[in-house]
C-alpha positions in Angstrom: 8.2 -4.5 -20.5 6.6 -2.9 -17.5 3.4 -2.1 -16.2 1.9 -0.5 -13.4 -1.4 -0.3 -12.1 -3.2 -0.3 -8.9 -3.2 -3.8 -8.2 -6.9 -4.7 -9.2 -6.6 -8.3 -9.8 -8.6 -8.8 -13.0 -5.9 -6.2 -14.7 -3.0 -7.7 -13.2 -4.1 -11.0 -14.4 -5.3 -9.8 -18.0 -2.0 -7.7 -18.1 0.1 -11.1 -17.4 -1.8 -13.7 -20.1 -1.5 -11.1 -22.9 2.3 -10.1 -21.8 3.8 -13.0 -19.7 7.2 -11.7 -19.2 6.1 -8.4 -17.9 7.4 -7.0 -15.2 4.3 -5.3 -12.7 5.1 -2.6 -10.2 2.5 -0.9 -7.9 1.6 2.9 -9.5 2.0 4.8 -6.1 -0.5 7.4 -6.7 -3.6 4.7 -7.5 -2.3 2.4 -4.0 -2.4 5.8 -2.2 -5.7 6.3 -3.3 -7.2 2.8 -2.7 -5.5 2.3 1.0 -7.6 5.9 1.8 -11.0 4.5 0.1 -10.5 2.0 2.6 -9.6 3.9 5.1 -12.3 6.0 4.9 -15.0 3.4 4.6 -12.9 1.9 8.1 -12.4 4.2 10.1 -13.8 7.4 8.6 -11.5 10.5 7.3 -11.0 12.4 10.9 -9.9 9.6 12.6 -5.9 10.9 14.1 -4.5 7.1 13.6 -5.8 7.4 9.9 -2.9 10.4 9.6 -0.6 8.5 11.2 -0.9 4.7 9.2 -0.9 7.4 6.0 1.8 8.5 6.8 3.7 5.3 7.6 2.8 4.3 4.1 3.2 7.3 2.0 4.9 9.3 3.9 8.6 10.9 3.8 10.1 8.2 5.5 7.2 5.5 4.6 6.8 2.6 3.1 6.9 3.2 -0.4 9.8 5.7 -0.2 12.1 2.8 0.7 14.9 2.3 -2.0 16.1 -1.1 -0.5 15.6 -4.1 1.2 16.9 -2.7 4.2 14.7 0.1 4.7 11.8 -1.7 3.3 12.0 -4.6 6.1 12.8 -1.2 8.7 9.7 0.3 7.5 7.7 -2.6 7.1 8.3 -3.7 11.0 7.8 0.0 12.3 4.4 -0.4 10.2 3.3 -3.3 11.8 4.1 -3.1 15.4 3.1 0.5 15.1 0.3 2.0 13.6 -1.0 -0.6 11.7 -2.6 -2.1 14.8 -4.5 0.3 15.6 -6.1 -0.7 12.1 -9.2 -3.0 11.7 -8.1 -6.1 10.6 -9.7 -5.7 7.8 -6.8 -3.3 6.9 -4.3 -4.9 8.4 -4.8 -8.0 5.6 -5.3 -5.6 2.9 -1.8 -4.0 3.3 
């Protein structure tokens, strides 16, 4: 079986003790929205580098757009010696 969700931890971990061979995957539309609620209580919404890390993650060539290993390790590094420093840190550990 598998399950997605946005990665709240008291789910994740309900989800696993009733079903412990399920397999989680991220739901892309709840991580979008939690990495902008962060983002906004961060930075603020008008912020240009807040387009930008967006866009590095959810974006046509981001993050979550990668369909292998490859490209994921690609994006990932791009992401981290890229935008993502401009990020709080407090960002930077949540993604």
């Amino acid at each position: 079986m598998t399950v997605g969700s946005d990665e709240e931890a008291a789910l994740i971990k309900a989800i696993c003790c009733a079903f412990p061979s399920v397999q989680l995957v991220a739901c892309t539309r709840h991580l979008r929205q939690n990495a902008d609620c962060k983002l906004d209580r961060l930075i603020g919404s008008r912020q240009p580098s807040r387009r930008t890390v967006h866009d590095d993650l959810f974006g046509d060539d981001g993050l979550v757009t990668c369909t292998d290993i490859v490209a994921l390790d690609e994006a990932a590094d791009r992401l981290k010696s890229g935008s993502l420093q401009s990020m709080p840190a407090a960002f930077q550990q949540y993604v």
